[in-house]
TORNUFI-556072 format. One record per residue (C-alpha): x, y, z; residue in one letter. Coordinates in Angstrom, 2 decimals. Layout:
N
X,Y,Z,A .
...
This chain:
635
5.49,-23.58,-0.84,X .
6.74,-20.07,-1.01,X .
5.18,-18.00,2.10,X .
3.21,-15.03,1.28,X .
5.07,-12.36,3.24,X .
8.49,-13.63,1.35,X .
7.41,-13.42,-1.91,X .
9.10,-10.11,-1.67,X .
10.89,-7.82,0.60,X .
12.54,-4.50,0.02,X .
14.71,-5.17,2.64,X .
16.90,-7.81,0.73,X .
16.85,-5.44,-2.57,X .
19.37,-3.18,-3.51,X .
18.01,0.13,-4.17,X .
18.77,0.25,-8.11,X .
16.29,-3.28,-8.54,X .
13.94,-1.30,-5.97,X .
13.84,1.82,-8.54,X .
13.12,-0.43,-11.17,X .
9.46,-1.71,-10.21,X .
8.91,0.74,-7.90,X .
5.21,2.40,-8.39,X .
4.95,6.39,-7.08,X .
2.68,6.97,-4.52,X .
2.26,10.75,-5.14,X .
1.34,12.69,-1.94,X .
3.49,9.82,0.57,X .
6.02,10.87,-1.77,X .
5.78,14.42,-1.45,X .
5.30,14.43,2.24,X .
8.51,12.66,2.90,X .
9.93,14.62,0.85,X .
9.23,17.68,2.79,X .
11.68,19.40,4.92,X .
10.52,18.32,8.21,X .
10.71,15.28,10.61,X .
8.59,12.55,9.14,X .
7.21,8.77,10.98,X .
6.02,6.85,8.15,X .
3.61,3.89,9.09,X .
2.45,0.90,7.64,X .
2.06,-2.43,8.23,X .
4.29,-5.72,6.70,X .
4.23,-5.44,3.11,X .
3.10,-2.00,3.25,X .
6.04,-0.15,1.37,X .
7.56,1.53,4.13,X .
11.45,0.19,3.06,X .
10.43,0.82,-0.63,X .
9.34,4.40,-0.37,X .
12.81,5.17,2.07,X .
15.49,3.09,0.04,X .
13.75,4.99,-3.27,X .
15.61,8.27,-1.10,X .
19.08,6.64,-2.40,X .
21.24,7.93,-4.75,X .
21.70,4.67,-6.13,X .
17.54,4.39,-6.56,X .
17.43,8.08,-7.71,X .
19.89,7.25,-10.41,X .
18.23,3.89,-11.90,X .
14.39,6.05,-11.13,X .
14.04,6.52,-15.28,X .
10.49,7.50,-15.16,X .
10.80,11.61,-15.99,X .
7.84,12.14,-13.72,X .
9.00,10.48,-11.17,X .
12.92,11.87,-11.40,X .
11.02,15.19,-11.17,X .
9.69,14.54,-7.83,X .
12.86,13.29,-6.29,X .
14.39,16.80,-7.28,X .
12.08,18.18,-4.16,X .
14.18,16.05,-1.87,X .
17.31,18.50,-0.94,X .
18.33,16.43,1.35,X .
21.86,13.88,0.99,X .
20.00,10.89,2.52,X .
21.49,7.91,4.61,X .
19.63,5.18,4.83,X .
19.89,2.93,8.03,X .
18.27,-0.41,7.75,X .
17.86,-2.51,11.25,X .
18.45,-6.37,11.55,X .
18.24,-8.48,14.69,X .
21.23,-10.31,14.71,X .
21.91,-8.76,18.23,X .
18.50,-10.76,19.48,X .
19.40,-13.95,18.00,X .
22.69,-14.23,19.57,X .
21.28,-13.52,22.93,X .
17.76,-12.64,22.75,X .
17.14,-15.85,25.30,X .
20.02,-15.85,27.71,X .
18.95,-14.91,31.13,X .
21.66,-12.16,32.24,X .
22.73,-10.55,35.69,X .
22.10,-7.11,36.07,X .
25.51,-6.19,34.86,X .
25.71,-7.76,31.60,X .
21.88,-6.37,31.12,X .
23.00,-3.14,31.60,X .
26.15,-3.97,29.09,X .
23.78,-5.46,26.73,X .
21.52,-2.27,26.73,X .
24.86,-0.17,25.70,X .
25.79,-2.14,22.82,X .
22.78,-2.08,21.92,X .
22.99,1.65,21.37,X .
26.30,1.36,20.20,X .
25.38,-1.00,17.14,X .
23.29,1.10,15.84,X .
25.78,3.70,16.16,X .
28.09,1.97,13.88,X .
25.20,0.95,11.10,X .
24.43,4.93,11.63,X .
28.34,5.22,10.96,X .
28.18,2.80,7.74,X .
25.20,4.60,6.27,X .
26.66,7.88,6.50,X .
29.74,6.76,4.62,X .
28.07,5.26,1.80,X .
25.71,8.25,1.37,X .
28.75,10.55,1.13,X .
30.74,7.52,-1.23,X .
27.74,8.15,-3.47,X .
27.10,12.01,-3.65,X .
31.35,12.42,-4.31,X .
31.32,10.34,-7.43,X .
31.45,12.03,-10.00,X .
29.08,10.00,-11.97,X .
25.96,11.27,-10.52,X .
27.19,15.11,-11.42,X .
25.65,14.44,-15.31,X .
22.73,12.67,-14.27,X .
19.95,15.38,-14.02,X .
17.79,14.00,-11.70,X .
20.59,13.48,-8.67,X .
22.98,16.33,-10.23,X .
21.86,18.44,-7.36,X .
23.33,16.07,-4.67,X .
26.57,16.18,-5.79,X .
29.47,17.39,-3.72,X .
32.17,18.12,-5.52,X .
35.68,17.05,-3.29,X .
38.15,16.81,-6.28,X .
40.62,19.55,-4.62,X .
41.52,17.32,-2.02,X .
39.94,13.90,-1.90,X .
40.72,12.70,1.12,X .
40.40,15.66,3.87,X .
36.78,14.77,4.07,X .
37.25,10.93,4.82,X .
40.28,12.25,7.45,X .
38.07,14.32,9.58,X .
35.53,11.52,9.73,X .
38.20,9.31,11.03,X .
38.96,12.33,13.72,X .
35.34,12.27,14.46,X .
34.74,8.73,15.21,X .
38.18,8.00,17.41,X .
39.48,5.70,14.39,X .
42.93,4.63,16.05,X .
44.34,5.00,12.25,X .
43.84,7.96,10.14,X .
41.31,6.78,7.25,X .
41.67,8.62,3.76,X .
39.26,7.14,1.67,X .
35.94,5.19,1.56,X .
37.47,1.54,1.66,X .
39.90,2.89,4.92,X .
36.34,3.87,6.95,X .
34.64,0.72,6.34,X .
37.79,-1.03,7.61,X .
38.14,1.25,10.61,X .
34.33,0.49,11.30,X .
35.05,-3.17,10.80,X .
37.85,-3.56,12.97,X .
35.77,-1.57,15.71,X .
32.85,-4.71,15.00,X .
35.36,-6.84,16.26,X .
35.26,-5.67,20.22,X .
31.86,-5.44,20.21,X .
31.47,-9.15,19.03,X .
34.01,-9.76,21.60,X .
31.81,-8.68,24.58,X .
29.04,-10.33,23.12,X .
30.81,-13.60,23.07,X .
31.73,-12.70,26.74,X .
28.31,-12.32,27.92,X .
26.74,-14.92,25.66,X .
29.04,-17.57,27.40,X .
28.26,-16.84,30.79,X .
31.31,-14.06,31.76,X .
30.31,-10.60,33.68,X .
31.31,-7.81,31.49,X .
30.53,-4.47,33.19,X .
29.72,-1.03,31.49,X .
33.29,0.50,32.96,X .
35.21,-2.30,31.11,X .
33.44,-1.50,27.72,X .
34.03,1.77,27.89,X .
37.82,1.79,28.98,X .
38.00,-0.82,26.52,X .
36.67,1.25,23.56,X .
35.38,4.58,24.01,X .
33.44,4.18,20.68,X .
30.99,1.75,22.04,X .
29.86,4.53,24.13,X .
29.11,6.38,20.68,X .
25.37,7.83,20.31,X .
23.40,6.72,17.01,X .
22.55,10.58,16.31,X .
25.62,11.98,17.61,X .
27.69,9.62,15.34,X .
25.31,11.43,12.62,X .
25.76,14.83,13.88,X .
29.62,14.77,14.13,X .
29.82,13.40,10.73,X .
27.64,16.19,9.54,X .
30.11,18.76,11.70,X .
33.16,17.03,9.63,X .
31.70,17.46,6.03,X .
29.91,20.51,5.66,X .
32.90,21.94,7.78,X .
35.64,20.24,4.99,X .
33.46,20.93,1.93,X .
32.33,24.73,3.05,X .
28.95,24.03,3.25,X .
28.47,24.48,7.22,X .
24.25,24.31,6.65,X .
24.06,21.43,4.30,X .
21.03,19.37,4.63,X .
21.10,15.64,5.70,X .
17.99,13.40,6.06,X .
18.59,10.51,8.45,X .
16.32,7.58,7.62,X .
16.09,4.91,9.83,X .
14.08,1.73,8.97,X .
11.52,-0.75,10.79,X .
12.22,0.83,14.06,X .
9.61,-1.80,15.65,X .
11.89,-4.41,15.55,X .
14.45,-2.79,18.15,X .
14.79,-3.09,21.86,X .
11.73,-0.66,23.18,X .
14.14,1.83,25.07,X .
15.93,2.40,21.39,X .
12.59,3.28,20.22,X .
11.74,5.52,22.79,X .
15.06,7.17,21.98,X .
14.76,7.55,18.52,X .
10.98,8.66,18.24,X .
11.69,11.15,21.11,X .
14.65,12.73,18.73,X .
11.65,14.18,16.57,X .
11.30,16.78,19.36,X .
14.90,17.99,18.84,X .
17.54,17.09,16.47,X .
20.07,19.36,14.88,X .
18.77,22.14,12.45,X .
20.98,20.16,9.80,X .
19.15,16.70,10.01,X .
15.48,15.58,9.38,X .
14.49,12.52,10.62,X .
12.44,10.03,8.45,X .
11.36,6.77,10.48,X .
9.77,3.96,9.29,X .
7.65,1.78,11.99,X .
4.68,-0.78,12.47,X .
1.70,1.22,13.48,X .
1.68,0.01,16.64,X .
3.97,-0.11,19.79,X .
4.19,-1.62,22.87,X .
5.85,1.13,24.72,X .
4.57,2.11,28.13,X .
5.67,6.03,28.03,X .
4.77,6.19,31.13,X .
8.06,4.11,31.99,X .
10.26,7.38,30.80,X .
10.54,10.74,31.96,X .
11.03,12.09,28.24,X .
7.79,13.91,26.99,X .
6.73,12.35,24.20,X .
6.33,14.10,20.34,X .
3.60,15.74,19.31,X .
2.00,14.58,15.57,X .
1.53,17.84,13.37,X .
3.98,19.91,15.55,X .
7.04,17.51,15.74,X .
6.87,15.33,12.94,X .
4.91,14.64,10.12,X .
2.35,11.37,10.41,X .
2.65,9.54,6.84,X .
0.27,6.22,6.57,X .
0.41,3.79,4.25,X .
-2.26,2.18,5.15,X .
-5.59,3.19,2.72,X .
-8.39,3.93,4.30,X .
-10.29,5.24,1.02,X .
-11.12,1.73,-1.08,X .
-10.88,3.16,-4.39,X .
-7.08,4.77,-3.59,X .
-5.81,1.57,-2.79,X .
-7.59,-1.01,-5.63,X .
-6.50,2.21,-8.06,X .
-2.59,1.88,-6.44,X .
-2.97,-1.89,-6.71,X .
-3.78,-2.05,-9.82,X .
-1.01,0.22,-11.11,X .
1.15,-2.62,-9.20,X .
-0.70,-5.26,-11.13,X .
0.09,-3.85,-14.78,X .
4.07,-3.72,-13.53,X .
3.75,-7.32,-12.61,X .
2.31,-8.19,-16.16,X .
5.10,-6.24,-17.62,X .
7.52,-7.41,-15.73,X .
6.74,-11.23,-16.00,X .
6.10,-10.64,-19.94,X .
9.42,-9.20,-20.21,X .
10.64,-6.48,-22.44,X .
11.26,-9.18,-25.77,X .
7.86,-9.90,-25.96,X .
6.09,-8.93,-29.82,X .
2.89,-9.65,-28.28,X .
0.21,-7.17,-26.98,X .
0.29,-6.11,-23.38,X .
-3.29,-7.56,-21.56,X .
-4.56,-6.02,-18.98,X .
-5.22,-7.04,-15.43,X .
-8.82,-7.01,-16.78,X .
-8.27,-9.30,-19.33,X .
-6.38,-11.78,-17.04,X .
-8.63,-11.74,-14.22,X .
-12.12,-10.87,-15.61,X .
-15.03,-8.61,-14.49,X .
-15.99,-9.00,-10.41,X .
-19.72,-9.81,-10.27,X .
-20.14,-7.06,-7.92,X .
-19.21,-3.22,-8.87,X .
-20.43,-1.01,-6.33,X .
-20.46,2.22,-8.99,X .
-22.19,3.28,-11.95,X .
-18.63,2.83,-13.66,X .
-19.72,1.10,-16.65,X .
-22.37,0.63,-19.59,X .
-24.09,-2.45,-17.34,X .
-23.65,-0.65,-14.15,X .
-25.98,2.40,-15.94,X .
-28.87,0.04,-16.05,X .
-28.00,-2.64,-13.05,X .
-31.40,-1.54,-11.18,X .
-33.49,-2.06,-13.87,X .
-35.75,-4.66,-14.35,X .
-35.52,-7.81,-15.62,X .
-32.05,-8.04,-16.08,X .
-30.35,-5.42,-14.53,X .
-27.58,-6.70,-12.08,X .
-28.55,-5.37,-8.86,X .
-32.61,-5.71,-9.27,X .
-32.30,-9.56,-10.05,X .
-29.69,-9.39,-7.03,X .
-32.26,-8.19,-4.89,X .
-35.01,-9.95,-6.11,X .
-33.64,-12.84,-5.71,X .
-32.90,-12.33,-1.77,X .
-36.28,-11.06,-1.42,X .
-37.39,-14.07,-2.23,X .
-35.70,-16.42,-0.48,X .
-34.80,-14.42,2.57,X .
-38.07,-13.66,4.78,X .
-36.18,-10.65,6.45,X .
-34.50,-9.03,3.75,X .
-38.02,-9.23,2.62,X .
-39.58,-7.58,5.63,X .
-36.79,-5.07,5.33,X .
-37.80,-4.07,2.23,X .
-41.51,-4.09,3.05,X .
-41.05,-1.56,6.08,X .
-39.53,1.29,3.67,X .
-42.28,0.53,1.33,X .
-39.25,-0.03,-1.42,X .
-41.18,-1.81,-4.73,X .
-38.08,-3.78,-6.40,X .
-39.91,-3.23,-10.17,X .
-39.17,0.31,-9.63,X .
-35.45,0.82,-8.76,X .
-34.67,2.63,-11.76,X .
-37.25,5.13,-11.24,X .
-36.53,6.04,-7.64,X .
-34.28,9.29,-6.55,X .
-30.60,9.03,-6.75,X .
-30.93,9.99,-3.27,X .
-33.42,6.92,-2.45,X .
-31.14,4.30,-5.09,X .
-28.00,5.54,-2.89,X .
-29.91,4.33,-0.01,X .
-29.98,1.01,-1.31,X .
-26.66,1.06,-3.06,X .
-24.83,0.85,0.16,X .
-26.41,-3.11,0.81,X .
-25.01,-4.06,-2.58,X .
-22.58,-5.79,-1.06,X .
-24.19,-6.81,1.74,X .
-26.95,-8.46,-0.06,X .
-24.61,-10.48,-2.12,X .
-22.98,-11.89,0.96,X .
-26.13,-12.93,2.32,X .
-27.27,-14.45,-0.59,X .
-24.05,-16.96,-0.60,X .
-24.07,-17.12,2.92,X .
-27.14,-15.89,4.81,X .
-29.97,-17.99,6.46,X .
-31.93,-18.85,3.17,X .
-32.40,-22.61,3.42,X .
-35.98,-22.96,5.17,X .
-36.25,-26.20,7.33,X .
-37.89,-27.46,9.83,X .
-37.48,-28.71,13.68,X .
-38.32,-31.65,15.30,X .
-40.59,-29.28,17.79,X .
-42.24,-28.56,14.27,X .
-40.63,-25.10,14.04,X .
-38.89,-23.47,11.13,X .
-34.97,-23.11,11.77,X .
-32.57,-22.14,8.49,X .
-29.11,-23.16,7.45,X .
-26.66,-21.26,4.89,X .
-25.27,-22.77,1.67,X .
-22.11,-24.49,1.59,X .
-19.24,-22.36,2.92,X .
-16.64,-24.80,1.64,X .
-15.52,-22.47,-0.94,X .
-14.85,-19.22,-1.93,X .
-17.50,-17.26,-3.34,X .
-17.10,-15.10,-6.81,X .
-17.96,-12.56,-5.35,X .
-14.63,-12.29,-3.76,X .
-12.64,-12.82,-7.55,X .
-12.11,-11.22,-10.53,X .
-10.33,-7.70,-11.30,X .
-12.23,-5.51,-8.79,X .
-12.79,-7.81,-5.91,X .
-9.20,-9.04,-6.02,X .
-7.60,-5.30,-5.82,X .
-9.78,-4.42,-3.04,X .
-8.61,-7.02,-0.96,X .
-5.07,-6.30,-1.81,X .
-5.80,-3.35,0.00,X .
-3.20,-0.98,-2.21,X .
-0.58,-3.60,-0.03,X .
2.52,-3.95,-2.39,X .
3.78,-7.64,-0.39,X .
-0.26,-8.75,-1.01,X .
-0.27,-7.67,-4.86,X .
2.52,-9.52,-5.53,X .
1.54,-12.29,-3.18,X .
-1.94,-13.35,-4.61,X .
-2.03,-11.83,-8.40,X .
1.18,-12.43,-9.61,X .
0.79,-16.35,-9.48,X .
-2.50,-15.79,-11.28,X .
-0.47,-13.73,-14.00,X .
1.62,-16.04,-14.72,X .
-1.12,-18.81,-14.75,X .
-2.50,-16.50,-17.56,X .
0.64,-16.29,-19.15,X .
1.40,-19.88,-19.72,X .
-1.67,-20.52,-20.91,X .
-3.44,-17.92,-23.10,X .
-7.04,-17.91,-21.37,X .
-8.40,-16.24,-18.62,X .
-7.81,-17.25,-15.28,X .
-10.98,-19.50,-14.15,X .
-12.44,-18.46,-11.27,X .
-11.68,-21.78,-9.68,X .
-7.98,-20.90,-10.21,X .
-8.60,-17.78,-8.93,X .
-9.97,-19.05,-5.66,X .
-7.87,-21.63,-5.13,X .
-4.96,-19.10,-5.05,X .
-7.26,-16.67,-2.58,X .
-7.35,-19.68,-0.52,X .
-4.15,-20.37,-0.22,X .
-3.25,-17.22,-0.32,X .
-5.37,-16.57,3.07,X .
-4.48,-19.92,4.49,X .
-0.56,-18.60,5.15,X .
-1.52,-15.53,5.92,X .
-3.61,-17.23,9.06,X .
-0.35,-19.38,9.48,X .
1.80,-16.14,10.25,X .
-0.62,-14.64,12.36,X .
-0.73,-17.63,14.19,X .
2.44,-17.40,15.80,X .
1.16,-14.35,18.12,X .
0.50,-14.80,21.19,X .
-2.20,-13.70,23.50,X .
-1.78,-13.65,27.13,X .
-5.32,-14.98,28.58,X .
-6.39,-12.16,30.87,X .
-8.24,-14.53,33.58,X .
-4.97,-16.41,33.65,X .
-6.66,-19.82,33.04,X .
-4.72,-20.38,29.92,X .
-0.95,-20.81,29.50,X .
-1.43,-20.50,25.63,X .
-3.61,-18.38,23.23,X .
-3.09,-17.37,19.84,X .
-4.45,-13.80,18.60,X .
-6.35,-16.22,15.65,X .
-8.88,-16.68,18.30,X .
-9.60,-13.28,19.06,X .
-9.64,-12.08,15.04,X .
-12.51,-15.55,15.05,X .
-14.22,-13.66,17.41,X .
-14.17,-11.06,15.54,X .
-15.03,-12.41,12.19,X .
-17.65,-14.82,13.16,X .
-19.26,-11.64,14.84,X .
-19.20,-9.32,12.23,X .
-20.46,-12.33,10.13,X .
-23.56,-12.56,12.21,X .
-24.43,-9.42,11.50,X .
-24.44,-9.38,8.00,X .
-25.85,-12.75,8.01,X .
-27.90,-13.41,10.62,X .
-31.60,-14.07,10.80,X .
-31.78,-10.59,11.11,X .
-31.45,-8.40,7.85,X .
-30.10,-4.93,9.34,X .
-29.65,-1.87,7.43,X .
-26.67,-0.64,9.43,X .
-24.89,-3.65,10.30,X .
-21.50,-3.15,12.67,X .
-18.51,-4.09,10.31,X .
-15.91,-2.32,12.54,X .
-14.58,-2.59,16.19,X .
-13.80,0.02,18.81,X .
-11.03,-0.90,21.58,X .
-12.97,1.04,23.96,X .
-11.41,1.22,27.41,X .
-13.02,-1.73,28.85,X .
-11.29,-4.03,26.34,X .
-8.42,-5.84,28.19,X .
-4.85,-4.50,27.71,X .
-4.04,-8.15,26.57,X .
-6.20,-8.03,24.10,X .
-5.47,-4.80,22.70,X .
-1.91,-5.49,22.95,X .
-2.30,-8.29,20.68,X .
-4.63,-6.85,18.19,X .
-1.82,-3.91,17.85,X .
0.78,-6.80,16.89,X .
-2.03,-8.12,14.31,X .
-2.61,-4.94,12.87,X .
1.25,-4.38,12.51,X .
0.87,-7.64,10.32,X .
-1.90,-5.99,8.53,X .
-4.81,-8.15,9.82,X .
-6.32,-4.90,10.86,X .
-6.62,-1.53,9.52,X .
-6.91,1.45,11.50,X .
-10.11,3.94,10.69,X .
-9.19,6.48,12.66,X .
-7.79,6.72,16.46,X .
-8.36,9.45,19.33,X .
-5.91,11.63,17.99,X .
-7.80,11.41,14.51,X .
-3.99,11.87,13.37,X .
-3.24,7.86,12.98,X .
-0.56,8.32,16.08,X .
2.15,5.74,16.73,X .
1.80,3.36,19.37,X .
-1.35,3.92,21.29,X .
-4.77,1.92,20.00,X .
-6.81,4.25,22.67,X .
-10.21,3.91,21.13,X .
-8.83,3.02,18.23,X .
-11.67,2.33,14.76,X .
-10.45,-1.04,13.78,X .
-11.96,-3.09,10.64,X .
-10.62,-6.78,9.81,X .
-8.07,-6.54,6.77,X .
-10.53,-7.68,3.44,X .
-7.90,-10.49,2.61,X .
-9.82,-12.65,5.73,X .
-13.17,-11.35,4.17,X .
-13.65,-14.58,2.18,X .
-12.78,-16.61,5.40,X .
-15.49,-15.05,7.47,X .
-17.85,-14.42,4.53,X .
-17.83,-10.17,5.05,X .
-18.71,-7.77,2.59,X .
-15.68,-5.72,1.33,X .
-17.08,-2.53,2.73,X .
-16.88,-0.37,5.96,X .
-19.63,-0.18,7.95,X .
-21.16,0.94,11.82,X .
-18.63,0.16,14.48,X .
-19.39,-1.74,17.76,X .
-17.32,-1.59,21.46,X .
-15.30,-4.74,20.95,X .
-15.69,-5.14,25.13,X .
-19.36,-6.10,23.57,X .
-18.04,-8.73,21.05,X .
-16.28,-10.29,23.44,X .
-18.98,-10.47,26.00,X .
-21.08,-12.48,23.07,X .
-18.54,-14.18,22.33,X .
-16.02,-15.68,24.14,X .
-12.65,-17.33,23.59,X .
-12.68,-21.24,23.29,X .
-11.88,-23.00,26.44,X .
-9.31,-24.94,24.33,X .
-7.59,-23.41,21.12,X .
-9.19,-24.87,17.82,X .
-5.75,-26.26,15.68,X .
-5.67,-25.32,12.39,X .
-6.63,-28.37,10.08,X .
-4.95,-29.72,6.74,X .
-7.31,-27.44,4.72,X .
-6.31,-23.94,6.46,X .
-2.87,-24.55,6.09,X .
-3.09,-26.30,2.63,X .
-5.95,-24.75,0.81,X .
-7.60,-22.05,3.37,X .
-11.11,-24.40,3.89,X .
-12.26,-25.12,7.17,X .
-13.40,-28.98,7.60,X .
-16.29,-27.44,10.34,X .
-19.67,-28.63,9.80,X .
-22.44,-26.21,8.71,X .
């Protein structure tokens, strides 16, 4: 079984295969583009990697669409891409070290990242001095033209860096870099098998490990625009998944947007939120809007991101029909079907869905009137008469339009099945909730829980596409929810491996699947409770009162994308702090907790948890959530 989160990953991609599939996301595009400092957030899957690595030369070159070469002509910049790894953490991410080695660690630490600085500044200028790109039209403009003297530019980079032998091309700077790997994986080896290796000894013993990540950038800079005569040449430094690195090297780089040389941008790419206590480090921290530019990935606006994720599902159907095919091209339409819910007047139907008999939302509503003896009383005290939606106000009909979806949840879900006691009184029960309702399938449904979330997209809908493909028909809805399911089910198995540390101390272990339960089953409540309420709370606040545990771990969810941030204090979607922070469950766990796909009031989640507390003993997940995403509880 292939996990959802590695069905792909730009990471792993060269840039050129990147180009190929990659999708524009206009204004991301153009901010990072701009000629500022930029933090781009997003959670896993997001598109953070994509959107950098498209910066490339080697994307830029294989970017054929003429649209989209257009808008990489904007970016002036020569960019050098820095990808991270943690290859550092799993050679001694456990050990318990003295205070020396700690402090050695924490320097070659620093110093790695020099040298993958050092490796991506190389390639970048590899790239913009071959003289293929000078004919291409949509990278012509990075090209630096060093045919005079070929190798003066590679010889002051090996002045720059202390290379012990002069270096004149390419090939003879990788090997210099290589061959300066080789002491740093000697200390490591030191340390990892129990020797003291002090900061003194790595420094007399190679005064490049003392390097600093942007100084490494900002002498190379000094070399080349000094050996090519362009002393104010532009350079964009972008440095990816900066979550993943020790917290003090991500204090240093996100306090470099306050100053950095006038010849380098800075383009980061993070989770949107960090652990880091600020308060730890006498550095001032940046300021959004004045040091950097805030780019989020993460859609807030529903229609954006089912429009963007449906531009991602045609380039899967293309891609898996490949370019022999004689056949017509379907659309994800004709694959997946019609949702039975569309929340706007966006079709033929949709024009006459209030009227009655047969309009869609008036037998909808009819129905739950019916059978639910609050949504009936709701209806009754705002003197709403069913037989005459069409006729009301589009003021009054977008009263009602906003409990579209909220009425179809409760009528799959909600207290509707009248029984009674053995005290003789009436109690109710919902139908089965074994399965996954159509409401949550088919073309529209299925986007909007992508959430515009490239690693999702391709996740859920491209198995369906090529279930479509091999056979011809459309994909059944019990195909489509057994995919959903699953889909959902490994989704809850990667979230399951955060932790939570119990803030009464009474546990040892807690997994942050409790807390999102607590969520869920809350939110559920109030859209299907034995109360109808026109303004039910479908988002969470981390007000102050919310223990730091807790937030801490809902941060590390939402990096996963299990939440997605409304808005925060700043109102400027900061990095890092989740002070007061809008939260709303992702829609991908909306069938699991049977939630309309829609945003609605928010509530203190200090409240939440004071109605709901965390099991005294974890619940494990079962066969079915790890198999095929049902839960074996009882009704």
């Amino acid at each position: 079984m292939v996990a959802l989160f590695e069905s792909y990953n730009a990471r792993f991609v060269d840039p050129s295969t990147v180009a190929e599939t990659f999708i524009l996301r206009d204004r991301e595009f153009s901010q990072l583009c701009e000629q500022n400092n930029s933090l781009l957030i997003g959670p896993r899957g997001s598109g953070k990697t994509t959107l950098l690595k498209m910066l490339k030369v080697g994307a830029q070159i294989a970017w054929k669409n003429r649209r989209q070469s257009k808008a990489l002509r904007r970016f002036r910049f020569a960019p050098i891409y820095v990808g991270a790894d943690r290859q550092l953490d799993f050679i001694v991410g456990n050990l318990h070290l003295n205070e020396a080695n700690r402090n050695s660690l924490d320097l070659l630490k620093k110093s790695l990242l020099a040298f993958r600085v050092k490796f991506a500044c190389a390639e970048t200028l590899h790239e913009i001095t071959a003289t293929a790109i000078r004919d291409q039209e949509s990278v012509s403009h990075q090209y630096v033209d060093v045919s005079s003297d070929p190798h003066a530019v590679w010889r002051s980079i090996s002045t720059v860096w202390e290379f012990d032998k002069e270096a004149l091309t390419y090939l003879e700077v990788k090997t210099n870099l290589q061959f300066q790997l080789q002491l740093i994986n000697k200390y490591l080896n030191l340390i990892k098998y129990g020797e003291t290796v002090n900061v003194r000894e790595l420094i007399e013993g190679g005064s490049n490990l003392a390097h600093d990540p942007i100084q490494a950038c900002q002498s190379f800079v000094d070399a080349v625009n000094v050996t090519i005569g362009q002393p104010d040449k532009k350079w964009a430094l972008c440095i990816d998944e900066i979550e993943i690195m020790a917290d003090d090297l991500q204090q240093y780089l996100f306090s470099c947007l306050r100053s950095i040389d006038h010849r380098i941008v800075l383009k980061l790419a993070t989770s949107p939120f960090s652990g880091i206590d600020w308060n730890k480090f006498n550095t001032p921290r940046p300021m959004a809007g004045h040091d950097f530019t805030v780019i989020n990935l993460a859609y807030r606006d529903k229609n954006l991101a089912r429009r963007f994720s449906g531009q991602l599902l045609e380039a899967i159907i293309a891609a898996e029909r490949g370019k022999g095919s004689d056949k017509g091209t379907p659309r994800g339409r004709d694959i997946l079907g019609s949702s039975p819910i569309a929340e706007a007047n966006s079709t033929e139907a949709q024009k006459d869905a209030y009227s009655s008999p047969n309009g869609d939302h008036y037998r909808r509503f009819s129905r739950l009137a019916e059978e639910d003896v609050a949504f009936r009383q709701f209806l009754t005290d705002r003197d709403v008469d069913l037989d005459q939606l069409n006729q009301l106000s589009e003021k009054k009909r977008a009263g009602l339009r906003k409990h579209i979806w909220q009425v179809a949840v409760r009528l799959e879900y909600g207290p509707t099945n009248v029984f009674s006691r053995p005290d003789s009184s009436l109690g109710s029960r919902s139908p089965s909730r074994k399965s996954v309702s159509e409401i949550y399938l088919g073309y529209d449904s299925l986007l909007t829980i992508c959430e515009g979330n490239p690693r999702t997209v391709i996740g859920l809908l491209r198995p369906l596409v090529r279930l479509f493909l091999g056979t011809g028909k459309r994909v059944s809805a019990s195909e489509q929810a057994r995919v959903l399911e699953a889909t959902y089910a490994k989704y809850f198995s990667l979230l399951s491996t955060i932790a939570v540390a119990d803030p009464s101390r009474k546990r040892q272990t807690m997994s942050v699947i409790e807390l999102i339960d607590i969520i869920g089953e809350f939110i559920s409540e109030e859209v299907n409770g034995h109360v109808f309420k026109s303004e039910p709370s479908l988002t969470i606040r981390l007000d102050r009162s919310t223990p730091k545990e807790y937030v801490e771990a809902i941060g590390h969810a939402m990096n996963q994308g299990a939440f997605v941030m409304i808005t925060d204090e700043s109102e400027l979607h900061d990095f890092g702090s989740l002070d007061n922070a809008r939260l709303r469950l992702s829609y991908l766990l909306s069938p699991r907790y049977h939630t309309p796909l829609i945003v609605g009031q928010a509530v203190k989640l200090s409240t939440v948890l004071t109605k709901r507390k965390p099991r005294q003993a974890p619940r494990t997940l079962t066969a079915g959530d790890l198999f095929f995403g049902i839960s074996d509880e009882k009704n």
